[in-house]
C-alpha positions as CSV (number, residue, x, y, z in Angstrom):
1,X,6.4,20.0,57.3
2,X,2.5,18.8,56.9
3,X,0.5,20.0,55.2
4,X,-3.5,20.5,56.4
5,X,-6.7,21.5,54.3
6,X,-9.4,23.5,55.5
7,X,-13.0,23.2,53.7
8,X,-15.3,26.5,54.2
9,X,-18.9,26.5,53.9
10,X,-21.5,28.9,54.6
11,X,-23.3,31.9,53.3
12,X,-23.1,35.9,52.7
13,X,-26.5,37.9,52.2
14,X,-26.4,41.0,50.8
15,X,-29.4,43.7,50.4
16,X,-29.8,44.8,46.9
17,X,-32.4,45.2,44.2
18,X,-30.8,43.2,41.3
19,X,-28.8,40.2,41.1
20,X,-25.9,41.6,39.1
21,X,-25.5,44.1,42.2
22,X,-25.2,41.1,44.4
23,X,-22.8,38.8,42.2
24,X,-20.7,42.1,42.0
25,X,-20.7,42.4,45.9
26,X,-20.0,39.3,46.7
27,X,-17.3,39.0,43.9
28,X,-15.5,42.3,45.9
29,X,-16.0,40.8,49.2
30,X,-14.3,37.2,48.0
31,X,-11.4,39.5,46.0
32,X,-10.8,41.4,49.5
33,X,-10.8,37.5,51.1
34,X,-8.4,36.0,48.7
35,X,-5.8,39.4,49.5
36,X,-6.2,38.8,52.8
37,X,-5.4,34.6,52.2
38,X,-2.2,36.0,50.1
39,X,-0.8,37.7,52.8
40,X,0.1,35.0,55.1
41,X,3.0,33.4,54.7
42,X,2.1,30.0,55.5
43,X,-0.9,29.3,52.7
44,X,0.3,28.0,49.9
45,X,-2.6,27.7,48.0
46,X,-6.5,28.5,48.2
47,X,-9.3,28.3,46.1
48,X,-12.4,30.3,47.1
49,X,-15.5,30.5,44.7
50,X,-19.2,31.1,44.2
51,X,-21.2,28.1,43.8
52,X,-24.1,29.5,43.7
53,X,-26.1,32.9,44.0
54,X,-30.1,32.8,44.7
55,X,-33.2,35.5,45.0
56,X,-34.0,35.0,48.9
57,X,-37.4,35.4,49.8
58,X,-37.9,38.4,52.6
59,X,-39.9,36.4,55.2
60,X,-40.0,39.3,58.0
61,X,-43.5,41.5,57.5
């Protein structure tokens, strides 16, 4: 059987008043994506991480 790789990029922004808040947010949303990824059968392995988590500046007035 072959075996294929799959590369994800892209962001998640979440609405919160202190960073910690966020890195805990996004933390629960990758745990709930990494249960998900373990119930399928067919992945054997998957590594999903934060590189990288940054103030966004609110640019709407």
């Amino acid at each position: 059987m072959k075996r294929f790789s799959a590369t994800l990029t892209g962001t998640i922004a979440v609405d919160t008043d202190l960073q910690c808040d966020a890195e805990v947010l996004i933390e629960n949303i990758l745990r709930d994506v990494r249960s998900q990824l373990a119930e399928r059968g067919s992945i054997k392995d998957s590594s999903i991480s934060v590189s990288t988590i940054e103030e966004v500046t609110n640019t709407k007035q």
